[in-house]
Every structure is written in C-alpha cells, then in structure tokens.
N, C-alpha and C positions, 0 to 999 in steps of 0.2 A: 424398454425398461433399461434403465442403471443401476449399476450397485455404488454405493457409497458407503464404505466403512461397515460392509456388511450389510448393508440394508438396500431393499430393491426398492428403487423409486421410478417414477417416471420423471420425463426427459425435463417437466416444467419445474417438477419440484426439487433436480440435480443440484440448479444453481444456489439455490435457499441451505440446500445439505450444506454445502463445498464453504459457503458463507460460515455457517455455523460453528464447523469445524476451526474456524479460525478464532485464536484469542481476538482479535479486533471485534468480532458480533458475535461470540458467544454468549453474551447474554442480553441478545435482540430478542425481542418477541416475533412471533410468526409474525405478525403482521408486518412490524418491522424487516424482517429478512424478504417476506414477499416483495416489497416494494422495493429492496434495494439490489433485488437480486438481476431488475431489468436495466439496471446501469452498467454502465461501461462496456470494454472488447476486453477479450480475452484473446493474450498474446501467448505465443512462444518463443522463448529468448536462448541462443546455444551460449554456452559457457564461451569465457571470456569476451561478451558483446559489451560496447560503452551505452550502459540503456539511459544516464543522463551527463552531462557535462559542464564544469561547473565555469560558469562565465557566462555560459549561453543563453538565452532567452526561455524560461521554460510554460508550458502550455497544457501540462498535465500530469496530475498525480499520478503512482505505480502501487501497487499493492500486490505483492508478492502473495499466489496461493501455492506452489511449488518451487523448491530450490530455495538458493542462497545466493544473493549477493554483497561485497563488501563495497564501502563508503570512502574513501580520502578527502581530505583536504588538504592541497600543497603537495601532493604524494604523501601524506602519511596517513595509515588508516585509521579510521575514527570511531567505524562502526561497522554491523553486519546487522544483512538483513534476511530475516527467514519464513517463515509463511505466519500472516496477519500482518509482516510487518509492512510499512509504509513509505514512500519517501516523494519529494517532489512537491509538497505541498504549502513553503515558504514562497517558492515564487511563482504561486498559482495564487496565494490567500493574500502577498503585499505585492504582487509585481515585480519587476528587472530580475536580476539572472538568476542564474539556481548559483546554489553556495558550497556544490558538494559536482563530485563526479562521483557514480554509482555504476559499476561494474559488475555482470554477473559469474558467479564464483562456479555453478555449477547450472546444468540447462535447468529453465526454468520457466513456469508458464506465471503474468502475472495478468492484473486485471487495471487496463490504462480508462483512467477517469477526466474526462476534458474538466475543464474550466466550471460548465456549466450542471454536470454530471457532479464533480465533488461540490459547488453548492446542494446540491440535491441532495448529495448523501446527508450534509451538515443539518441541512433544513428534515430531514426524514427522519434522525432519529438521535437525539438526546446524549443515550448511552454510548453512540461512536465516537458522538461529538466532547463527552469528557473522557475517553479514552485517547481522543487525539490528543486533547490538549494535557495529558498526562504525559504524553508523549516528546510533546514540544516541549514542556517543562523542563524534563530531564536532559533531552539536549541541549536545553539551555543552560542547566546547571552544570553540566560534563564543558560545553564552549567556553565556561568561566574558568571551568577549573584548570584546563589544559591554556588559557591566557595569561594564568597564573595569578 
C-alpha cells in the first residue's frame, strides 16, 4: 500500500492518483487515467541537470510530476516548468531539433514519453489532447510577442 495525498491506495492504483493530481489529467476519467497511467518511465533528475538541449535532436516528451525546471532560449528565460507541466513535444510532434534548452531548477522526478508512448497518450484521451494544444497555443502567442 501507498498513500497519496492522504489516501491509501495500492501500488496499481498509485500511478492513476499521482496522474490525477496533476492539472494536465485532472479531468481524465478513470478510465482514461487507467490507460495512461502504463505509459512512459519515471525519472529522477538532481537540480541543475540540462534535461533537454536546444539544437539537439529530440526523441521524447518530459512531463514534470515533482519540482521545477526553467526554459531559455538564447540564454534567456522564457518559461518554468512545474508539476503537469510539459515540454519536449515540438520536436517529437514535427521533427529536427528541440527549440528550447530545459534545465532543472530544483531535484525533480518526471515522466519521459518516447515518440510512440506521447502518440498514445494523444490517441487515449481527448481532454489532454486539448489541454496540450491550449498549451502550445500560448507559447505560441508569448514567441510572437517577445519577436515583437
């Protein structure tokens, strides 16, 4: 048994809590969080690790469930990331490099999605899928504003 947030679960149903808990599927259905709780690894990352680098070839989403990390472009920072948040998934979803380098601010454990794993999550469930793309939106509207 696990506790999560107060509550004793077992070890199958830890992952679906820990999901939950997160603005990204907070408002998954059980079924939905069953299904997507058997995706990806779950990492641990120590404070100040480079967990993606921008120019590089990237090959899989990050999904922060503890800690923070923050974002640059060109060395300046652009964003922070904190638990449900996301990144890595421009040049998983169109190809060539990533467009950010993402550093972690404090230790942090996240959840890495291959290539094949984030179509899954896409294809599983609806409500993540317009949560990302609410997501990408705004970054895209922030890249405009800061191009001037």
């Amino acid at each position: 048994m696990f506790t999560v947030q107060g509550r004793k679960v077992r070890k199958k149903k830890r992952r679906q809590c820990e999901l939950a808990d997160l603005w990204l599927f907070a408002e998954c259905s059980a079924k939905e969080l069953e299904r997507l709780a058997s995706l990806g690894t779950r990492i641990g990352v120590s404070a100040g690790r480079m967990l993606i680098e921008r120019g590089t070839r990237g090959a899989e989403v990050l999904v922060v469930l503890t800690g923070s990390a923050r974002c640059f472009v060109n060395g300046t920072e652009i964003a922070r990331f904190g638990p449900g948040d996301f990144f890595g998934e421009v040049a998983v979803m169109v190809g060539g490099s990533r467009t950010a380098t993402v550093v972690a601010d404090t230790d942090m454990e996240v959840i890495v999605l291959s290539p094949w794993e984030f179509e899954s999550l896409l294809h599983e469930s609806p409500t993540v899928v317009r949560r990302i793309v609410e997501v990408m939106a705004e970054r895209l509207r922030r890249a405009d504003a800061l191009a001037g």
